[in-house]
N, C-alpha and C positions, 0 to 999 in steps of 0.2 A: 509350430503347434505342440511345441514340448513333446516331442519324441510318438506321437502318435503315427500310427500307418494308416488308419481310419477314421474317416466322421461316418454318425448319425446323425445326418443333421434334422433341424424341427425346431417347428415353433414351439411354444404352447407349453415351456417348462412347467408350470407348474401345474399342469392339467396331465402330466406323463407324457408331454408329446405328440404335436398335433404337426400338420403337412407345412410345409416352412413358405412362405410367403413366394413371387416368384425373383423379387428384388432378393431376399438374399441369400437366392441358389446363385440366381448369376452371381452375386458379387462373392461365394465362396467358392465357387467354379475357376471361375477368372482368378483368383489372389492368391486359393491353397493347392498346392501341388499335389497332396494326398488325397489317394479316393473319397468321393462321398457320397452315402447311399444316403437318400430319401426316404422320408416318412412319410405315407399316405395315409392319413387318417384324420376326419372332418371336424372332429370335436373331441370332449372329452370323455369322460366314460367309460361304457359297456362297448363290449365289444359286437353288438349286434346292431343291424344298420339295416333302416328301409331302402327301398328301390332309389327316394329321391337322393340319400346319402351315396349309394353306391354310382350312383350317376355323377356326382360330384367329386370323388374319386377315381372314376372313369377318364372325367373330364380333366381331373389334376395331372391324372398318369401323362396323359396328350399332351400335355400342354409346358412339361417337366421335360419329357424325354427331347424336347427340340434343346437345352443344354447341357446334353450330355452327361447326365449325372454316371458314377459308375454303377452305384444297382440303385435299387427301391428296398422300403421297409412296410411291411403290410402287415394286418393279421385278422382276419373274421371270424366268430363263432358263431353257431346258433343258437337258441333259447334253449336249450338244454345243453349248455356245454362242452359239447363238441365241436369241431374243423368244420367251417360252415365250406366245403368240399366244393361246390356250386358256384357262390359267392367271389371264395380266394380264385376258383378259376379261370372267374371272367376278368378278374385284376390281372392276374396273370398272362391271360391271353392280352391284354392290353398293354403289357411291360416290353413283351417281346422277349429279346434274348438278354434282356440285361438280368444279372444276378439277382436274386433277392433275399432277406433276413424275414424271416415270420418274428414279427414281437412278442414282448412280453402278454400279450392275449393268450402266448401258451400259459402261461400261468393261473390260467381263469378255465383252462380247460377240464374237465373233470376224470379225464383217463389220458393222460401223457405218454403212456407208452403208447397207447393204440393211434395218437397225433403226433408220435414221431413216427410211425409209421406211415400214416398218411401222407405227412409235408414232405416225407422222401417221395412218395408215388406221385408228388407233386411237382418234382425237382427241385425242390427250394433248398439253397445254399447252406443257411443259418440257421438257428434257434439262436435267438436271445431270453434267456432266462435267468429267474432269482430261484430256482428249483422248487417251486410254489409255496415258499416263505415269502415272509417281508425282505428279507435282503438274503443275498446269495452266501454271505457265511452261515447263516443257520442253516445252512441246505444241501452239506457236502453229500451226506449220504444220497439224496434223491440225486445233486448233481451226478455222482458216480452209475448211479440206478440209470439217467439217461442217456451219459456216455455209453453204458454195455448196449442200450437198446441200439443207440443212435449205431454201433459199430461202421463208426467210420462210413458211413453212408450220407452223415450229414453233419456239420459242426456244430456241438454244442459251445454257445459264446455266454461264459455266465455275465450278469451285469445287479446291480441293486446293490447299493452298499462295498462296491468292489474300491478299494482304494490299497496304494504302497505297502499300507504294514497287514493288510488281511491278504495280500494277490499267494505269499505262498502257503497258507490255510487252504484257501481255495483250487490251489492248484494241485492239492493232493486229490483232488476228484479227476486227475487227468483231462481238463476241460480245453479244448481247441482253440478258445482267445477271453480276453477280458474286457467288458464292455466298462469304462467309467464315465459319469459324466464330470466329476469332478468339479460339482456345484458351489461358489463361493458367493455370499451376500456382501453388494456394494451397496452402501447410502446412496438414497438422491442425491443430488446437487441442489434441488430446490429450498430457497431459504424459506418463501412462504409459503405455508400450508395449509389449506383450508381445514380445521376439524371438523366441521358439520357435515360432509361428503363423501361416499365413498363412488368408485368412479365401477366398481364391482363388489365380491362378496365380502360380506362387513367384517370378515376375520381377515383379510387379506392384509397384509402390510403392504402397502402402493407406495412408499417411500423406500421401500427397500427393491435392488434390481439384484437380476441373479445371473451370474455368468460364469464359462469356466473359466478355471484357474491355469495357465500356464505350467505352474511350479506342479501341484499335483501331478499332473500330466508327465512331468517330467519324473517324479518320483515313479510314480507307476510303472511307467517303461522301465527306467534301471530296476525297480524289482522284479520285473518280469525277464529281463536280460541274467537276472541271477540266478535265476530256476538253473 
């Protein structure tokens, strides 16, 4: 896995990351030796979800935890922007003991300090955050702003835009790990192609697949080993 100590794993690239199918947890359970937490979340989107969605996450958790993922990746809000407090608890109560990462839904938060406070009363492991920019190098100063909050009571893990030649820009916010996904666009294989059809939304490119890349991966790590 090119020097990685962690997956996020997940479907739903290009939606940010939806809950990963049950075929291939097991088959990255069974194949990668490095932890991998899970991604709970039904669709794409906002981060605010009715009963029927949180039932459906409910049902994902149960149904995940029989292959021993090593944590979950969750994140709720409510319609006004805050730690939907309630919501995240009843995932939680359903996770059990396994660790957990609150997503990038903190970045849609509208008070970060007061929901790094929360997620600690919460016991949640991580934050994954872009320090509510578009990508986590525009974000040093906030990342540094969540590090003092976080004081070491919870790990901030920056991720968005995180790659080899920005990781030690970024790591002058003193941040506890670096998320990348290190997204590369492969062509299809398909030689014929229908133009009159889209199989989803009409800006999509569906001949293009997207997957990580090995070699970043590898880059990343040896930069992060040089800190």
């Amino acid at each position: 896995m090119g020097g990685a100590d962690r997956i996020e794993l997940c479907g739903g690239f290009l939606e940010g990351g939806t809950t990963p199918s049950v075929g291939l947890v097991r088959s990255v359970i069974e194949q990668v030796q490095i932890p991998a937490y899970l991604m709970i979340r039904p669709r794409g989107g906002d981060f605010l979800y009715n009963e029927d969605e949180i039932q459906v996450m409910l049902d994902d958790i149960q149904l995940l935890k029989i292959y021993g993922p090593a944590g979950f990746v969750i994140g709720m809000l409510t319609a006004d922007g805050d730690i939907d407090m309630v919501g995240n608890q009843r995932l939680l109560d359903a996770i059990g003991d396994f660790p957990v990462t609150f997503h990038r839904a903190f970045d849609m938060c509208r008070n970060p300090e007061l929901a790094i406070d929360q997620l600690v009363s919460m016991g949640i492991e991580n934050i994954l955050t872009s320090g509510q920019f578009q990508t986590a190098p525009e974000a040093i100063e906030n990342l540094k702003a969540f590090k003092d909050t976080a004081s070491n009571r919870i790990n901030i893990m920056a991720g968005s835009g995180v790659n080899s030649q920005n990781i030690p820009q970024i790591a002058a916010a003193n941040v506890d790990a670096f998320h990348c996904s290190a997204k590369m666009d492969y062509p299809s294989l398909m030689n014929f192609r229908n133009p009159n059809i889209n199989m989803g939304s009409k800006d999509a490119d569906e001949f293009m697949n997207m997957e990580a890349d090995v070699e970043m991966i590898r880059l990343a790590k040896v930069a992060i080993e040089k800190l």
